[in-house]
C-alpha positions in Angstrom: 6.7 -4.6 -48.3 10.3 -3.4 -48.5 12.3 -1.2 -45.6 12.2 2.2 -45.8 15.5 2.9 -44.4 17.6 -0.8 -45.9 15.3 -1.8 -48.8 15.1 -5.5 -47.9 12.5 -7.1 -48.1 10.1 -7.5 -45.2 7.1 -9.7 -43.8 3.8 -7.2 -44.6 2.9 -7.0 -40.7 6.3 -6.8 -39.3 6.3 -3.3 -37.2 10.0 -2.9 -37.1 12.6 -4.0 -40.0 14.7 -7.1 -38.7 17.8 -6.3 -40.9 18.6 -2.8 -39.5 15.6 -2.4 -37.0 14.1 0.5 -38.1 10.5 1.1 -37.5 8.1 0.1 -39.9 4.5 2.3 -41.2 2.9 -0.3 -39.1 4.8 0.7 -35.8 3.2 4.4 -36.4 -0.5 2.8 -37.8 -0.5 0.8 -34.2 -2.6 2.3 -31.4 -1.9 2.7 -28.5 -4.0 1.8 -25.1 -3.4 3.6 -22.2 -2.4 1.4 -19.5 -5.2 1.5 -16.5 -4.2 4.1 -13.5 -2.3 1.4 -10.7 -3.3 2.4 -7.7 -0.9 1.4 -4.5 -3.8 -0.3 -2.5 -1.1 -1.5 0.2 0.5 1.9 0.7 -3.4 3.4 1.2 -4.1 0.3 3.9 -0.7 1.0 5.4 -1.6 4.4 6.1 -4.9 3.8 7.3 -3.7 0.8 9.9 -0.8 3.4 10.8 -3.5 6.1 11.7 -5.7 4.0 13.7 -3.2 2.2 15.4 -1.5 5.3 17.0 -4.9 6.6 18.0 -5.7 3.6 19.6 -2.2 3.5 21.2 -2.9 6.9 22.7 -5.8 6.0 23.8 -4.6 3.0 25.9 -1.8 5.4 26.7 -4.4 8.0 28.7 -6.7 5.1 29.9 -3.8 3.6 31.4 -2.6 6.9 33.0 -5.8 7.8 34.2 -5.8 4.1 36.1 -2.4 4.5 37.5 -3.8 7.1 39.3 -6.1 5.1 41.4 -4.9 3.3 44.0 -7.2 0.8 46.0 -6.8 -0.2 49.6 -7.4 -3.8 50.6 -7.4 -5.4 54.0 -7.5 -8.6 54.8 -10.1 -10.1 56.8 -9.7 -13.5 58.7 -9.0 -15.5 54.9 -10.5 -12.9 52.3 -9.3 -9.8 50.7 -11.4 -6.4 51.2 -10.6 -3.9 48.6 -12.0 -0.5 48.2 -10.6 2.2 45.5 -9.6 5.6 46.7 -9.5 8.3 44.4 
C-alpha cells in the first residue's frame, strides 16, 4: 500500500502514514464504538448524604428546641434527687 498524500510505501494495516502522518483508507474503514455513558456515581451519593443529612440536622435542631423548653424541678430529699418536669 502506498500513501495517498507522500507516496511511500506503507505497512498494509497501518491507519495513518508514518512519513508525513496523513491518514490512511483504514483510519476511515475503522469503526467506531461509542464509549459507555459515565455516570458520576459519587456526585449522585454526595447529593443524596447532603439531603438527608440536613433533614436530619433539622430535625435534631426542632427536637432539641422543643426540649429546651422544658424545664424540670428537682428537690432533694435527705440523700436522693426528686425530679418532676414542668411544662
Amino acid at each position: 500500500m502506498f500513501c495517498r498524500n507522500c507516496g511511500k510505501e506503507i505497512h498494509d494495516s497501518a491507519l495513518v502514514c508514518p512519513n508525513c502522518g496523513v491518514p490512511t483508507d483504514n483510519m476511515q474503514k475503522q469503526v467506531q464504538v461509542p464509549v459507555a455513558q459515565q455516570k458520576n456515581t459519587f456526585a449522585i451519593i454526595g447529593f443524596i448524604f447532603s439531603f438527608f443529612g440536613s433533614l436530619l440536622g433539622l430535625i435534631f435542631s426542632i427536637m432539641g428546641l422543643s426540649n429546651s423548653k422544658k424545664t424540670r424541678i428537682c428537690r432533694r430529699r435527705k440523700s436522693t434527687f426528686y425530679c418532676r418536669n414542668n411544662y
